[in-house]
N, C-alpha and C positions, 0 to 999 in steps of 0.2 A: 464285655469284650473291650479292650483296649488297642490301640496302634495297629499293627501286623495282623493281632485274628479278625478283623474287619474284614469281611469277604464278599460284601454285596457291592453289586453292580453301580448301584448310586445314593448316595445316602441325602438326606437333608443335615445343613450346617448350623450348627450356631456358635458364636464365637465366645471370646471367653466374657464379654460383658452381657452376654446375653442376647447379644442383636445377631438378628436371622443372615447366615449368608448364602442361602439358598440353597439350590439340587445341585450337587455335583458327584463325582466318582468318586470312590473310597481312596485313590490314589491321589487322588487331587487335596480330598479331606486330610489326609495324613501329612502333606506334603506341609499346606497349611499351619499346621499344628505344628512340625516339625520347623518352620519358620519361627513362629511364636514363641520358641524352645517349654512347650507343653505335650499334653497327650491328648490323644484323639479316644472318647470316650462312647460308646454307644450306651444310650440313655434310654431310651423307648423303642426296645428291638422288633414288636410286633406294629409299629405302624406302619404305614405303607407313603412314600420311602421308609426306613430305619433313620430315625433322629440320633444324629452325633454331636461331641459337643467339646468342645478345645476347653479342656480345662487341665489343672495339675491333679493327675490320679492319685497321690501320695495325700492333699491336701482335702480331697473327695472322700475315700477313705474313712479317713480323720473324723471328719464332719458327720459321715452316715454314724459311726461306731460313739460318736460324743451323742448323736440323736436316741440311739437307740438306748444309750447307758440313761439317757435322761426320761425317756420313756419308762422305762423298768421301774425309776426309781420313784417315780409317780403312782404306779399300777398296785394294787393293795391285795394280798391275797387272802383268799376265804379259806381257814381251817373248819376242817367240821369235830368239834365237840360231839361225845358220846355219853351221855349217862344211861346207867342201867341199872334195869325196875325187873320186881318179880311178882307174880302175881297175887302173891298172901301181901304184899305192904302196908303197911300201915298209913292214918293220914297226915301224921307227925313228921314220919320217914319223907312220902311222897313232896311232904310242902318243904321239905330241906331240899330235896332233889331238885322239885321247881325252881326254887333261890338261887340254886348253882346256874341251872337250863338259862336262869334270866339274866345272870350276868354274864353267859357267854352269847347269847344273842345278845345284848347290849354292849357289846363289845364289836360285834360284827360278825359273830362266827356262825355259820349254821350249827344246828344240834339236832342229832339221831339218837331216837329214843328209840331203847332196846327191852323189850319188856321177853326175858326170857324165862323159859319151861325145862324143867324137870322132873323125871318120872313122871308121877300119877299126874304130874300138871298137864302132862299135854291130852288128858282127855276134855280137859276143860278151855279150852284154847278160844276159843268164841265166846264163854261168858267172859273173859278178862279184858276186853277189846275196850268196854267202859274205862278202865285205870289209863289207857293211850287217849281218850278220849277228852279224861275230865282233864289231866296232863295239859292238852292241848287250850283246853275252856280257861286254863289258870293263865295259861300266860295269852291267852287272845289278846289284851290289851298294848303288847309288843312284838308278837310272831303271828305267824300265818303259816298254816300248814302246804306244805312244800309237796311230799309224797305222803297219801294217805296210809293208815296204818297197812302192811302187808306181812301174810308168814313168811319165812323162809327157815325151812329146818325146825328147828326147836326154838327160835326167837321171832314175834314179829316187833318189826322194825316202824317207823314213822320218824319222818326230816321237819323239821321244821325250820324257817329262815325270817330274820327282822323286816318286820312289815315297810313298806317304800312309802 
């Protein structure tokens, strides 16, 4: 809230250097500010008075919107890689598979290993659980299992994420 929607009875002041100019009325605050040819800015509206604060809102703004641009550009985001496994694989296949899993966890990605069924395979759905497992044992020495293996549907699935 800015100047005019200011509506409480007394606020606390602070000025544009920062130093406290104590409890007074929001018409009093704004009159202030209007002196100073700035804005009367409410900063911390749940405390008890509301802290206001004579600064240029055009200039405030600015500053929040450059903070938050510099934040973003800091903040790293996690993809998550998928490789997908069947339950006849081979150990040729699977150690190519892993090779891939390891450069997207070394890169910082999580990886969701998808070991899906078809037809006659879903009667065997619990002897394959070993291939999510040894999967896992190959690359322990840079991931750590995240969500253990689980069914869903005709795939079960397992997350794995670069060890901290």
């Amino acid at each position: 809230m800015i100047n005019e929607q200011i509506r409480d009875r007394e606020v606390r002041l602070v000025g544009k250097d920062g130093e406290q100019l104590g409890i007074m009325s929001a018409k009093e605050a704004y009159a202030k500010a209007q002196e100073a040819e700035m804005d009367l800015v409410k900063i911390a509206p749940t405390a008890k008075p509301p802290v206001c604060k004579i600064i240029d809102y055009g200039k405030y703004k600015y500053e929040l919107a450059r903070k938050e641009k510099e934040a973003k550009k800091k903040q790293k985001t996690v993809d998550v890689k998928e490789v997908r496994l069947s339950p006849n694989i081979d150990m040729n296949d699977l150690n190519t598979k892993v090779g891939a899993a390891r450069k997207f966890i070394s890169k910082g990605d999580k990886v969701k290993i998808t070991l899906r069924f078809r037809g006659r395979e879903m009667a065997h759905m619990n002897s394959s659980r070993h291939i999510l497992d040894e999967f896992a044992e190959k690359l322990s020495d840079i991931a750590v299992v995240e969500k253990a293996p689980k069914v869903e549907g005709r795939s079960m699935t397992m997350f794995l994420t670069e060890k901290r």
